[in-house]
N, C-alpha and C positions, 0 to 999 in steps of 0.2 A: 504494500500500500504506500502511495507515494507522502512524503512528509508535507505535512499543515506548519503554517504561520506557528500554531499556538504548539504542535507537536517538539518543532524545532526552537522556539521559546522554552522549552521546557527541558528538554536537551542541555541549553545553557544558562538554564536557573540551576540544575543538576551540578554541574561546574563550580559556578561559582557557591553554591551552596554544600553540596553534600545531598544525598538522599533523604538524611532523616527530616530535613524539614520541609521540604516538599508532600503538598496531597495532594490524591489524586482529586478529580470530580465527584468522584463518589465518596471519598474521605472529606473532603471539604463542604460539600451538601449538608451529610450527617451530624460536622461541627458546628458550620456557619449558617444552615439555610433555616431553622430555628425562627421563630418571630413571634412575639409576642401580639402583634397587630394582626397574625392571620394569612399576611401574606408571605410570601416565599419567591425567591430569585433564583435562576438557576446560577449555581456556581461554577465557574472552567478550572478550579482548586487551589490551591493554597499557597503562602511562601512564606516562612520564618526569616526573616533577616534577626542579627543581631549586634547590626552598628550601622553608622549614616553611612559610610564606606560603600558595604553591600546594598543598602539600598538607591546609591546612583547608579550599582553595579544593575541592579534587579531594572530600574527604570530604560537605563542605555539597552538591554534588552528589548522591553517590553516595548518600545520604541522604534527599536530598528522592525518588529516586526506586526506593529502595528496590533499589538494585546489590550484593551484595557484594565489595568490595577483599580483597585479600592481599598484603600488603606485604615485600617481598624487600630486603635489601641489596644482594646481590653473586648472591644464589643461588647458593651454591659448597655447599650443606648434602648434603655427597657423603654416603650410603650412609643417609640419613633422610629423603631424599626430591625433594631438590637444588633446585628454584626452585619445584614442582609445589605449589599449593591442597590442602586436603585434602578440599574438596567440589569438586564439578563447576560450572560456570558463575560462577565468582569474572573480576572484572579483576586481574590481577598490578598490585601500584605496586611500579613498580623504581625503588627507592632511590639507586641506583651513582651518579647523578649529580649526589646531595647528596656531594660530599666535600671535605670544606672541615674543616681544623683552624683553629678559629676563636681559642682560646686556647693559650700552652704558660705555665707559671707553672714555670722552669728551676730557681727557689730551693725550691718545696714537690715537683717531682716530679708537677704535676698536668698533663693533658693534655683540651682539650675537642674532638669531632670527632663528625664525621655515618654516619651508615652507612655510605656510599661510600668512606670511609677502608677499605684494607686495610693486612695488615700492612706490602705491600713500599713504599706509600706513606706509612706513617708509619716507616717505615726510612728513606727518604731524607729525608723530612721534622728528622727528630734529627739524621741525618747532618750536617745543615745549621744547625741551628738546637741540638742537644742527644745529641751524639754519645757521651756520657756513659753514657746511659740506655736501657736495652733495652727492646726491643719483645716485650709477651707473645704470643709465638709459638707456634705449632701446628703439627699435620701435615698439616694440610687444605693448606697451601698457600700461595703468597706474594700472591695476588690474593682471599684471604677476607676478610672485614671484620672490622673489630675490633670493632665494637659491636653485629653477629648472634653472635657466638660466646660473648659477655660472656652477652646475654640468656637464648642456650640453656645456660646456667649450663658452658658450656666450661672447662677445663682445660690446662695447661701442663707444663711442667719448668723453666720455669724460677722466680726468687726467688716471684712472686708469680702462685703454680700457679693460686688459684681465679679464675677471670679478673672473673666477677659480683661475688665478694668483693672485689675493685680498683676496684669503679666506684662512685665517691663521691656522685654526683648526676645527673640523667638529665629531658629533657623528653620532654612525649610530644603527640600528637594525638588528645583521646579522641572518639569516635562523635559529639557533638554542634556538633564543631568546636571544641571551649573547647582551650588547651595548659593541660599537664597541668606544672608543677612545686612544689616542694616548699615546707611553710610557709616555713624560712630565705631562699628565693629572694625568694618571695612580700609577704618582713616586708622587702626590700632588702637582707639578707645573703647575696649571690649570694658573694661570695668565700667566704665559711666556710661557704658551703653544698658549694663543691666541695671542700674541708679535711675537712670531715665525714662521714662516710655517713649518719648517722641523723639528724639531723636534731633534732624536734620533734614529739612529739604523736607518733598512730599511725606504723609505717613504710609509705611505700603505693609505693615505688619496686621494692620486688620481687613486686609483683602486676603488672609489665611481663616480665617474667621467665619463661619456659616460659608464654606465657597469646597472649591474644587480646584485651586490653582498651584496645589502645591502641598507635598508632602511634610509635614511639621514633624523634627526629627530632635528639637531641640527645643525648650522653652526657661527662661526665668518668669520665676511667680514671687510677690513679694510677700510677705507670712507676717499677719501680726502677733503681735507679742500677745501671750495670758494677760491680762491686766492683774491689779490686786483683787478685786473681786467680780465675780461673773454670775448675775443673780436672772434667774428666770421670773416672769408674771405673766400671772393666771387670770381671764378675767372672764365671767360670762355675761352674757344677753339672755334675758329670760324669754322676751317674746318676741315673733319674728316682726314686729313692727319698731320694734327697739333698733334697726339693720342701719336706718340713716344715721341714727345719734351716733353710735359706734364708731359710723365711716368720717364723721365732722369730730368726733374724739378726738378718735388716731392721729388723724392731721396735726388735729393740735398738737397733740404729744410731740413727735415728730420734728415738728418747729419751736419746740419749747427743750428739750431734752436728746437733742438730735444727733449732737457729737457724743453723746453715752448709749444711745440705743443701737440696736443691732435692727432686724426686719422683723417687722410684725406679722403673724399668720391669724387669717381672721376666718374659722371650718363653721360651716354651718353644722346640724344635727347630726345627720347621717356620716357627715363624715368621719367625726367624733367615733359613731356609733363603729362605726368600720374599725379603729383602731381599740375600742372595747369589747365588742362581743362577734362569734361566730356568727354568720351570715342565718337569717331565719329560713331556713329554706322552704320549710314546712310552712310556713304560715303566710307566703307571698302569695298577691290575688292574681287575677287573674290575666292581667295585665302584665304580672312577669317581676314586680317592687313589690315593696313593705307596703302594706296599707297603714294609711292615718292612724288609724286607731293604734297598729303593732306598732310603729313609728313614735309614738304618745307613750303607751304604753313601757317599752325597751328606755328612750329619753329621762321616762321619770323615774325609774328602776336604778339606773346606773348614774343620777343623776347630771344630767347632759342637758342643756340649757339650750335656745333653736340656735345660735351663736355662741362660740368658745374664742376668744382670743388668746395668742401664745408670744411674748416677747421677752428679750432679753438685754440685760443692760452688764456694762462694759464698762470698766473703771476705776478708779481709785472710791476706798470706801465712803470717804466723802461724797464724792460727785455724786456716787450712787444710790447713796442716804437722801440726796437734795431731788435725786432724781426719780426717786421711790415716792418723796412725796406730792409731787407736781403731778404723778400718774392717779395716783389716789386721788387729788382732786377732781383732775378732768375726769377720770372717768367715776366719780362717785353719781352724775345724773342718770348715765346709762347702765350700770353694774352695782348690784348692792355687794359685793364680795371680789377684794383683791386678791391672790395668794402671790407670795413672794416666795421661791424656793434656791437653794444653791447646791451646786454638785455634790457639793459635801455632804449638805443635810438630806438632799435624796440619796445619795447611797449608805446613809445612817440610815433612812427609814426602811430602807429595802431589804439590808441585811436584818433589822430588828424581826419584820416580816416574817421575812424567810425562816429564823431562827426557830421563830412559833408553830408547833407540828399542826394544829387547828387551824392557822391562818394561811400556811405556805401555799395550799392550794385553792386560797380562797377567790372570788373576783377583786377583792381590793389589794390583793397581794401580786394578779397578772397588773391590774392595774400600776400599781409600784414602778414591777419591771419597767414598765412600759415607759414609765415617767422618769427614771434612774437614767435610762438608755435616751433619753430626747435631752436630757441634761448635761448627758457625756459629748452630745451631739453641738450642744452650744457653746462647750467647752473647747471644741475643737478636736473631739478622738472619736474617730468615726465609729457606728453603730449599724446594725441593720435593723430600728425601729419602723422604719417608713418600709421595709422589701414584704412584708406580710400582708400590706392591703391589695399586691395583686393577685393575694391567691384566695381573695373572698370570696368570692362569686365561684370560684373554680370547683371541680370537684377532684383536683389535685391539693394536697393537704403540703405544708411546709413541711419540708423535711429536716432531721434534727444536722445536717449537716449547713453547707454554705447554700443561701437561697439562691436560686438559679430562676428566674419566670419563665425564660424563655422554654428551659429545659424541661421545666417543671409540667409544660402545657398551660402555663397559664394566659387568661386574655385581657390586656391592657393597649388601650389608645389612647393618648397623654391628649384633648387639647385647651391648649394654654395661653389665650388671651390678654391682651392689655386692655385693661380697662381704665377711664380716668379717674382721680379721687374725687369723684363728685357723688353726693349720695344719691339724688336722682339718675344719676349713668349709672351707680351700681346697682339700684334696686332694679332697672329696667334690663339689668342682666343677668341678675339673677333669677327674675321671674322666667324670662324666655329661655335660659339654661332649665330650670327646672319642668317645663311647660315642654320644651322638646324633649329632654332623656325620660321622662312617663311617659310620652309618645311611644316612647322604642324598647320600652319595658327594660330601661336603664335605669338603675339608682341614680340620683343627681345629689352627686359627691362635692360640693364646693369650695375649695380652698382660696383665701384673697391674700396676696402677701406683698406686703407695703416694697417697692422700688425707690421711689422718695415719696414725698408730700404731696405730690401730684398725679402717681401711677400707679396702679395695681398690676401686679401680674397674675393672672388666677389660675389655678392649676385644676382642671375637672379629671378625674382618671376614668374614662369609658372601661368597666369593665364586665367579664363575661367569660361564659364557659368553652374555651376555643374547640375542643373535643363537640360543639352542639352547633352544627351548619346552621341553624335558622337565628341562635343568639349570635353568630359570628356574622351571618347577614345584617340583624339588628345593629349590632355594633356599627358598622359601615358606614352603615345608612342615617345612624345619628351622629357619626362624628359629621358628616356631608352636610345635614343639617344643621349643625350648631354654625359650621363655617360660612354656611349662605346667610343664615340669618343673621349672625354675629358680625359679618362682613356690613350688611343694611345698618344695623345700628352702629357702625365705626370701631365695632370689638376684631382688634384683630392677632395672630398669633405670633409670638416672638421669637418660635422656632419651625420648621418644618419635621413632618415625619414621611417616611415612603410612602405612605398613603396620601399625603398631602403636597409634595413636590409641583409636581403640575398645578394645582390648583392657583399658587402663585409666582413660581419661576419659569413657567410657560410664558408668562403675560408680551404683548407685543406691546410694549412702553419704553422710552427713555430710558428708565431704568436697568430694566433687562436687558435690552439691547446694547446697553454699555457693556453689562455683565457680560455679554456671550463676545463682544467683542474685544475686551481686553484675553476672555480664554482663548477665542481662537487666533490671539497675539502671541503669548506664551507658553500651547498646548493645540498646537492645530491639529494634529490626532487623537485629541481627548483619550491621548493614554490616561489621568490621572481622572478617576472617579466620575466620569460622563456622566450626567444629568443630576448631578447634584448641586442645586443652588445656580444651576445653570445649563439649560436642555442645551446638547450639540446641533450646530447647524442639521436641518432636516437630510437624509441620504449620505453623511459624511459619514458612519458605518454601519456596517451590517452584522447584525446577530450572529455569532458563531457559531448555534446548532445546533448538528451531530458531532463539530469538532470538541466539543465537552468530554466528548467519551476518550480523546484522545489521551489525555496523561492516565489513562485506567491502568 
């Protein structure tokens, strides 16, 4: 049989790799083809690199013979589409095995490292070297990476929320094999290039950023420091009319106490309820949700209020003393009960718990955990608190090892709107999120979590039983929904997922048409991750096929 493009690519991935890190189509399917949203790519298999070296090495290939790559971290990107290409016939470059923190600079707070760094590796890593300084942590999980999360412009609660906005300086691998870094590096100012973000001349390190133009093989993140004290607050909403005071609170808060606070999370009921109790499955109507009454019912049981608010403050004990109080008053019209807690005193109350053979397995003893683990979380030491809500609806149960969703069969579709801090914009989004996912016999899971004083980002988790064709159809159909309607009222999303790609990087606008014409300046064969954040010109290539079967 005569040799393929991708046959003879793979020939000289062989070379310069070795065997063992090479899979085939059918090894790489099994690992990577996984999705938590339902859908599935086919995969042409796999490449381990394990230094930027071989990955100019792997591109100069993939290049001469006209392959497209998609390059993964960690692939933990749960509920937007998890390790999966966004076109069919791509090789996966899995990253994971660049992980190497090559710099820590302990006096400026600066940290440099590879994809393959996750958070719980750069936790032990401080542990050892800078125990000081916390790690910007997430819900994703303690085995995501810090420097996919950064790129897809992620988010935190703790000091230093915008995680993109943290990263000072970054290399990259662009389409023709050259590395990509900044004039300062460039002119021999590597040290003040990682001090700086900007640099010099254009900025061109956030065209890495939500794109496709270039493999990121290096980044610096800037780490803040523990302060003296790091106190969490608790605060509830009794009724769901109470929604607007809350949202003119926070503001206030925010602009009163702003340089001590971290991001506020503002869950309605259910979502709460999601991270309390097992899913009722028995007692959903017929529509597919909880009914009111169970809803009512479950809420007053576990006492869960229609609004929970969760923030956390950052500081010296002073600041945080002044700043303890200023919260209490703004929010004493809308909440009749503050609670102030700190890492300390939740893992004091948790062990006490635990210790008690009648309480250990009680619900206010899961509850603990749960609250111990959202504290370590704000503290900066990552936790899998938050990896449990996507296996509610599932009838895959958590397993006592490391959560996997994808693996697991679970079914989650993140989407994740901006909304303004207006209380009239947010009640009118709340209603129409809630008003669609009862449509689609969805739970309407609502998360709002403050960006500054004027943004919400909210997080909905579509979720469902992937293993059930007609909820995985529901599922679809109501992310599709939220985004047409969400779109009409000016809600729109701050990331994409494979299921949403086209819906707005297709667009034939200014914008995007810049987008496809700087890639097809820099990447005219859209080796590098084709259609993401940017469709390739129409007919520029064609589907590889039956050549998939080729590295078999």
């Amino acid at each position: 049989m005569p040799s393929t493009p991708l046959m003879m690519a793979f020939n000289a991935w062989r070379e310069c790799l070795g065997g063992d890190r090479i899979q085939t189509a059918a090894e790489a399917q099994l690992q990577y083809g996984s999705c938590t949203t339902g859908l599935s790519r086919i995969i042409a298999g796999a490449l381990r690199p394990r230094s930027t070296a071989e990955v100019i090495q792997i591109v100069g290939i993939a290049r001469d013979h006209s392959i497209p790559l998609y390059p993964i971290s960690t692939g933990h990107n749960w509920g937007y589409g998890t390790a999966n290409p966004h076109t069919d016939g791509c090789v996966v470059l899995d990253l994971s095995g660049m992980a190497r923190i090559s710099d820590f600079d302990a006096e400026l707070g600066l940290v440099t490292l590879e994809p393959g760094v996750t958070q719980a590796v750069l936790r032990d890593y401080l542990d050892r070297n800078g125990p000081h300084f916390m790690v910007p942590t997430t819900g994703a999980g303690p085995d995501c990476s810090i420097l996919a999360n950064a790129l897809e412009r992620g988010y935190g609660i703790t000091p230093y929320a915008d995680h993109f906005g943290a990263v000072t300086a970054l290399e990259a691998v662009l389409a023709d094999g050259t590395l990509y870094r900044s004039a300062l590096t460039e002119l021999g100012g590597q040290a003040i290039d990682r001090a700086f973000k900007w640099g010099v001349g254009p900025y061109l390190d956030g065209l890495f950023a939500q794109g496709n133009l270039g493999i990121v093989t290096q980044m610096t993140v800037a780490l803040a420091r523990r302060p003296e004290r790091i106190q969490m607050f608790l605060f509830g909403v009794a009724a769901e009319a109470g929604l607007e005071g809350a949202v003119v609170a926070i503001q206030r808060i925010i602009r009163a106490v702003g340089g001590t606070l971290g991001s506020i999370n503002l869950m309605n009921n259910r979502r709460m309820l999601a991270m309390t109790v097992p899913y009722p499955l028995e007692r959903v109507a017929s529509n597919g949700i909880m009914p009111p009454e169970v809803l009512a019912e479950l809420a007053n049981r576990h006492k869960v209020p229609a609004w929970t608010g969760v923030g956390a403050l950052y500081g010296s004990r002073t600041m945080v003393s002044a700043a303890q109080k200023i919260i209490k008053r703004i929010l004493k019209p809308v909440s009749n009960r503050v609670l102030f807690l700190t890492p300390e005193s939740g893992a004091r109350l948790n062990r006490i718990l635990g210790s008690i053979p009648v309480l250990r397995r009680s619900g206010l003893a899961r509850r603990m955990v749960t609250l111990d683990k959202s504290l370590r979380l704000l503290a900066g030491s990552p936790s899998d608190v938050a990896l449990p809500l996507a296996y509610w609806r599932s009838t895959a149960r958590p397993p006592k090892g490391p959560l996997n969703p994808a693996r697991d069969g679970c079914g989650l579709i993140w989407y994740p709107p901006l909304v303004p801090m207006k209380a009239n914009d947010v009640r009118r989004y709340v209603d129409f999120v809630g008003d669609i996912c009862v449509a689609h016999g969805i739970e309407p899971l609502i998360t709002l979590t403050t960006l500054s004083d004027r943004c919400f980002d909210s997080s909905v988790p579509i979720l469902f039983d992937r293993a059930d064709v007609a909820q995985r159809a529901r599922a679809t159909a109501c992310y599709d929904a939220l985004f047409e309607v969400g779109k009409r009222h000016g809600f729109l999303p701050y990331r994409l997922g494979l299921q949403a790609m086209d819906r707005v990087a297709a667009s034939d606008t200014p914008f995007w048409n810049l987008v496809r014409s700087i890639k097809s300046a820099i990447d005219p064969h859209q080796i590098i991750a084709p259609a993401r954040y940017a469709p390739p010109p129409r007919g520029l290539f064609s589907k590889l096929g039956n050549e998939t079967d080729a590295t078999a």
